[in-house]
C-alpha positions in Angstrom: 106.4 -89.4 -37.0 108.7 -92.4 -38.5 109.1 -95.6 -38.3 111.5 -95.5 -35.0 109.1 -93.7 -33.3 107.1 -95.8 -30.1 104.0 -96.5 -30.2 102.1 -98.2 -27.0 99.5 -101.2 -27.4 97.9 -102.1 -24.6 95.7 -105.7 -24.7 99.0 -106.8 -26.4 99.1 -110.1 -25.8 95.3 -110.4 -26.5 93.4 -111.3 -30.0 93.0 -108.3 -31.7 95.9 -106.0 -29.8 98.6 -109.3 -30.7 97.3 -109.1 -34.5 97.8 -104.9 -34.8 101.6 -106.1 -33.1 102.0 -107.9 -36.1 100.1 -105.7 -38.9 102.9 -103.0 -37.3 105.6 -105.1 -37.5 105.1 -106.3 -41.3 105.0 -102.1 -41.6 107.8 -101.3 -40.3 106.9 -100.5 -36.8 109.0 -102.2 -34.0 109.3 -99.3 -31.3 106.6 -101.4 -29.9 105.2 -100.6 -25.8 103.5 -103.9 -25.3 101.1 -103.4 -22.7 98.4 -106.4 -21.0 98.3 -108.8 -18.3 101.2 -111.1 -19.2 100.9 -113.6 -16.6 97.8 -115.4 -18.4 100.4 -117.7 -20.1 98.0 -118.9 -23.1 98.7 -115.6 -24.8 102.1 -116.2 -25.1 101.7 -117.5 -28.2 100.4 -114.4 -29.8 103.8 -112.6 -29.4 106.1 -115.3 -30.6 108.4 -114.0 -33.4 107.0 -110.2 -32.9 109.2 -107.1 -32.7 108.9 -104.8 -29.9 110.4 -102.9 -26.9 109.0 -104.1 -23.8 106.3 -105.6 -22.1 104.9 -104.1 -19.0 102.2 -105.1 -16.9 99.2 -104.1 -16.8 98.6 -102.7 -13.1 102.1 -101.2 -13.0 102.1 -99.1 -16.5 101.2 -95.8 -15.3 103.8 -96.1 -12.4 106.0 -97.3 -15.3 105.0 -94.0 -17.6 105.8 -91.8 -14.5 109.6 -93.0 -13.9 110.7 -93.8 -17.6 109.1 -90.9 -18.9 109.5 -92.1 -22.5 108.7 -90.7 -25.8 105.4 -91.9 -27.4 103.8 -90.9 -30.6 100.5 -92.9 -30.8 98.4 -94.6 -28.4 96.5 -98.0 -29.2 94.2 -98.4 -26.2 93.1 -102.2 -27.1 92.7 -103.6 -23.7 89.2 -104.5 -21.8 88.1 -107.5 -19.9 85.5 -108.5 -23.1 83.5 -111.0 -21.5 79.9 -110.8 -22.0 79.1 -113.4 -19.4 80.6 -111.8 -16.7 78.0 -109.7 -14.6 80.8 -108.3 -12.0 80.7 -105.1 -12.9 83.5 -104.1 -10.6 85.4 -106.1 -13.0 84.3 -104.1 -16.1 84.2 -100.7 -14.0 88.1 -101.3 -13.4 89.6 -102.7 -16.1 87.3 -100.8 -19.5 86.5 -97.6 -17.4 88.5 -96.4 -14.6 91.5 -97.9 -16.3 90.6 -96.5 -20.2 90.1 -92.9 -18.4 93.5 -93.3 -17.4 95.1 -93.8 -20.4 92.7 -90.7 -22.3 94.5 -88.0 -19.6 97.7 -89.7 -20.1 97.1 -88.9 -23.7 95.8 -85.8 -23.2 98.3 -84.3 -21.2 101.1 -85.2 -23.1 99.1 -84.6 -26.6 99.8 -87.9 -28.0 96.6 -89.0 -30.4 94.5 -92.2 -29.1 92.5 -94.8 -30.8 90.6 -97.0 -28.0 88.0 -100.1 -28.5 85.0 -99.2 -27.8 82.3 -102.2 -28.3 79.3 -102.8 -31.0 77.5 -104.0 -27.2 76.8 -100.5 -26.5 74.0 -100.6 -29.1 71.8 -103.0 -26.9 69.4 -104.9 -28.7 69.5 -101.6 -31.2 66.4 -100.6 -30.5 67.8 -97.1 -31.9 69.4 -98.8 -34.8 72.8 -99.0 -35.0 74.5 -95.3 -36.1 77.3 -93.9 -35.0 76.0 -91.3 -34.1 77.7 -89.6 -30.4 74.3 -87.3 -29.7 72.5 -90.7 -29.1 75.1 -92.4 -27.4 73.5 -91.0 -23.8 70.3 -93.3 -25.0 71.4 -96.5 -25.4 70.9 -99.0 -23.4 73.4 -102.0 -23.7 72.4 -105.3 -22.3 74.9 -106.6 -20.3 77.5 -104.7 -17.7 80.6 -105.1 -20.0 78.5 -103.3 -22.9 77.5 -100.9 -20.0 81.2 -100.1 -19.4 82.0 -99.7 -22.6 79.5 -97.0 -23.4 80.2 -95.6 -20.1 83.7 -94.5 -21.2 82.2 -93.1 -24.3 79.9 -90.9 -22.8 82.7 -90.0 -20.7 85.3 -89.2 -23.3 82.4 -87.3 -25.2 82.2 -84.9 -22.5 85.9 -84.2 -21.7 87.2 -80.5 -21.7 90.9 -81.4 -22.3 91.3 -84.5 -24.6 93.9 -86.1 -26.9 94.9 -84.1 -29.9 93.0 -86.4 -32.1 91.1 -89.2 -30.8 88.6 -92.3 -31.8 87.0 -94.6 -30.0 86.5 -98.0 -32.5 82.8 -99.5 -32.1 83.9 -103.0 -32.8 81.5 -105.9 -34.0 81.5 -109.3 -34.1 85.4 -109.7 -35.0 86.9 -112.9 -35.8 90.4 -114.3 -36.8 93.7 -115.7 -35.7 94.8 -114.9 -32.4 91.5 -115.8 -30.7 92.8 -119.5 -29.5 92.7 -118.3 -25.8 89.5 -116.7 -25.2 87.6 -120.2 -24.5 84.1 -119.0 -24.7 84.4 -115.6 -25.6 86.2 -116.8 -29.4 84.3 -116.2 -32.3 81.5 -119.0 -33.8 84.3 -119.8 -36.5 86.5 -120.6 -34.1 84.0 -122.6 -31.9 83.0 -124.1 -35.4 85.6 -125.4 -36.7 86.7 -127.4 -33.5 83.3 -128.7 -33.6 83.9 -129.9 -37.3 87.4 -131.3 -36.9 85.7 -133.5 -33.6 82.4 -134.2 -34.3 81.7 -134.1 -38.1 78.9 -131.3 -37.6 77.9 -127.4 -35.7 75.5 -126.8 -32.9 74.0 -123.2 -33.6 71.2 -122.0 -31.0 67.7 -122.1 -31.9 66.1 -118.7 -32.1 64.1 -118.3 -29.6 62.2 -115.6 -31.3 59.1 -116.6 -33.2 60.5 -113.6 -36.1 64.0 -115.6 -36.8 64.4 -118.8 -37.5 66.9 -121.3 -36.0 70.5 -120.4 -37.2 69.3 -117.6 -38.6 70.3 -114.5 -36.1 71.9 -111.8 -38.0 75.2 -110.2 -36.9 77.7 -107.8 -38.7 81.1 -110.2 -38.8 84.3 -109.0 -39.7 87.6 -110.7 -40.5 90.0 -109.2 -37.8 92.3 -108.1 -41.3 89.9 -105.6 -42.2 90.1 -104.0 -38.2 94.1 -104.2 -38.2 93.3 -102.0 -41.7 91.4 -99.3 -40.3 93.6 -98.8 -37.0 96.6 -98.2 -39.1 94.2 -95.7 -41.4 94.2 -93.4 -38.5 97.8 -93.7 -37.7 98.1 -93.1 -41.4 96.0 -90.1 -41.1 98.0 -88.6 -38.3 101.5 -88.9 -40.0 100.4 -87.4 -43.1 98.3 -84.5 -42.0 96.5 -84.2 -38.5 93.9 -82.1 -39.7 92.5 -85.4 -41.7 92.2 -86.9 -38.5 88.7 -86.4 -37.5 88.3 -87.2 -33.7 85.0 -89.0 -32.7 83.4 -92.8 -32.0 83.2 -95.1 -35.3 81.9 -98.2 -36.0 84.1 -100.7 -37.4 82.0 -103.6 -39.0 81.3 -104.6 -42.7 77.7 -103.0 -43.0 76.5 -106.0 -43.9 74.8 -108.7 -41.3 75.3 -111.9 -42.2 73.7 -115.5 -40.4 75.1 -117.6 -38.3 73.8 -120.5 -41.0 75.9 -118.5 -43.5 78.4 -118.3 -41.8 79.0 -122.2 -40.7 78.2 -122.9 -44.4 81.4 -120.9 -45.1 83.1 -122.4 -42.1 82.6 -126.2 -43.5 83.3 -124.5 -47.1 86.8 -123.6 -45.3 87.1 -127.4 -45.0 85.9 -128.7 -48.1 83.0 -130.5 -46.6 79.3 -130.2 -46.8 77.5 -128.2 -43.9 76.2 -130.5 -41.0 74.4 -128.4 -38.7 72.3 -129.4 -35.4 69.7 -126.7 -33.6 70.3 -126.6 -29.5 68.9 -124.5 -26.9 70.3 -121.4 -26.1 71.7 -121.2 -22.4 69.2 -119.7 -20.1 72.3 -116.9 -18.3 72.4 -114.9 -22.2 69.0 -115.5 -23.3 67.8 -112.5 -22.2 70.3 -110.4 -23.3 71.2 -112.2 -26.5 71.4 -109.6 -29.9 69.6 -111.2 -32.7 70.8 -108.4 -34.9 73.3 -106.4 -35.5 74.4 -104.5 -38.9 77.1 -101.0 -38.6 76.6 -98.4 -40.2 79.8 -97.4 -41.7 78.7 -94.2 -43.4 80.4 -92.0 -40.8 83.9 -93.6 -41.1 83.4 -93.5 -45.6 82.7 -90.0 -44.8 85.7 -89.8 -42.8 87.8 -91.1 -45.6 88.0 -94.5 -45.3 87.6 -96.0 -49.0 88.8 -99.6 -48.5 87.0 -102.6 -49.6 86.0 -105.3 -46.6 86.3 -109.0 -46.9 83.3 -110.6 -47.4 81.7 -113.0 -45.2 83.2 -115.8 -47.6 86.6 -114.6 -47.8 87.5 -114.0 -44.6 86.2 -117.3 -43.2 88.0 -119.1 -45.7 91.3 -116.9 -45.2 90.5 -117.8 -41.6 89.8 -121.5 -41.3 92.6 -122.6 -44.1 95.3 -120.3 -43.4 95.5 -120.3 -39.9 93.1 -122.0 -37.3 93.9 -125.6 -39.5 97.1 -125.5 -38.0 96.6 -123.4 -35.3 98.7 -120.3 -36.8 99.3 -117.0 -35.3 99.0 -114.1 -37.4 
């Protein structure tokens, strides 16, 4: 596979799927499919200045795959409706099952390798810890229907007879970075943070509302959305030099380190050069229930794998984050 070779995103135009646009672009990689729903106009932002083919929409790409027929070498499947506060499963069943099973036979049938999001929400309120391990992936029990979904299509991919040459689906964790300015509630605590800040001079975090954590003080595993772009091109790296070091199954993709959300508005207000101000509010009543007041990857599985590089740490991707690019509102 070279350069000129085309390789199909879909989720495009979205957070993480705009930044691997641009990750392959500063790599050489333009014979970009851009796949996503491009009539939410926000996004358009996130492609400005980027290199690729085409766009096509969403609902007609398989109808488009049929007629053009073209020639594809890798498959980024970044796409899913990702909100946690949506409880339509229909929504979730569509879009992050029926629709991600579309794009695994497509992949399968014409041998082209695949690396799809799957979701750190499939762990639940990890009461089986959080390892990567695909013989306990029929156990878990995730909390909310877009976590549901998301595990759905793993145990479904798990249990395929024909299936892409190689293949992995990318337990993601609490990602932040540029790119996120359209996805309203669903952007990360930096982001949220940040505006808070610049308006109002200090941070609500949610009190804990669990007599073992204390306010602020939920853990989650955060990683800078640098260190994602990093290991999606490691597979496509893996397949251009020699398939065989391509070893198909579900990773997590965190830091292996939980961090707080205190630490992690400290670092936010660090960003800014000002000293933390942080107030203590209820959490809303709809995601109380189903709210994770820990999560930590275990990234032995992907080290094992191969993967050697060093992550940012909580401190260096926040500050990365807040003074490179959400101070001016810059894309990556």
């Amino acid at each position: 596979m070279d350069q000129s070779s085309n390789i199909i995103i879909t989720g495009a135009a979205g957070f993480i799927g705009s930044c691997l646009v641009s990750f392959l672009n500063k790599a050489g990689y333009k014979n970009l499919i851009l796949v996503d729903d491009f009539s939410f106009k926000v996004k358009d932002i996130n492609l400005q200045g980027k290199d690729f083919l085409i766009k096509v929409e969403r609902e007609v790409f398989f109808n488009w795959l049929q007629t053009e027929q073209p020639k594809v070498e890798f498959v980024y499947h970044i796409g899913a409706r990702t909100d946690t506060t949506e409880f339509d499963y229909s929504i979730h069943e569509h879009l992050n099952v029926e629709y991600s099973k579309k794009v695994w036979q497509y992949c399968s049938k014409n041998s082209i390798p695949l690396v799809y999001a799957s979701s750190a929400a499939t762990y639940g309120a990890g009461e089986l810890g959080y390892k990567d391990d695909e013989d306990e992936i029929e156990n878990l029990h995730p909390l909310n229907p877009y976590g549901v979904s998301k595990n759905e299509f793993d145990k479904w991919a798990l249990k395929q007879p024909a299936s892409p040459p190689s293949w992995a689906g990318l337990k993601f964790f609490n990602v932040y970075g540029p790119n996120e300015y359209h996805k309203a509630r669903m952007a990360s605590v930096i982001f949220h943070s940040h505006n808070q800040i610049v308006e109002k001079g200090f941070v609500n975090l949610f009190k804990s509302h669990k007599k073992e954590f204390k306010d602020g003080e939920q853990l989650r595993d955060f990683i800078y959305v640098k260190d994602v772009l990093k290991i999606c091109f490691w597979f496509l790296e893996c397949w251009q030099k020699n398939p065989k070091t391509f070893k198909s199954g579900i990773y997590n993709v965190g830091t292996g380190k939980a961090r707080s959300f205190n630490d992690l508005v400290k670092a936010t207000f660090s960003g800014l050069d000002l000293d933390p101000q942080i107030k203590y509010i209820d959490m809303p009543e709809d995601i109380r229930d189903t709210y994770q007041y820990f999560t930590q990857a275990d990234m032995e599985k992907i080290r094992s794998a191969g993967y050697h590089q060093l992550f940012y740490s909580l401190e260096e991707g926040v500050d990365d984050y807040v003074r490179n690019y959400l101070s001016d509102q810059v894309c990556f």
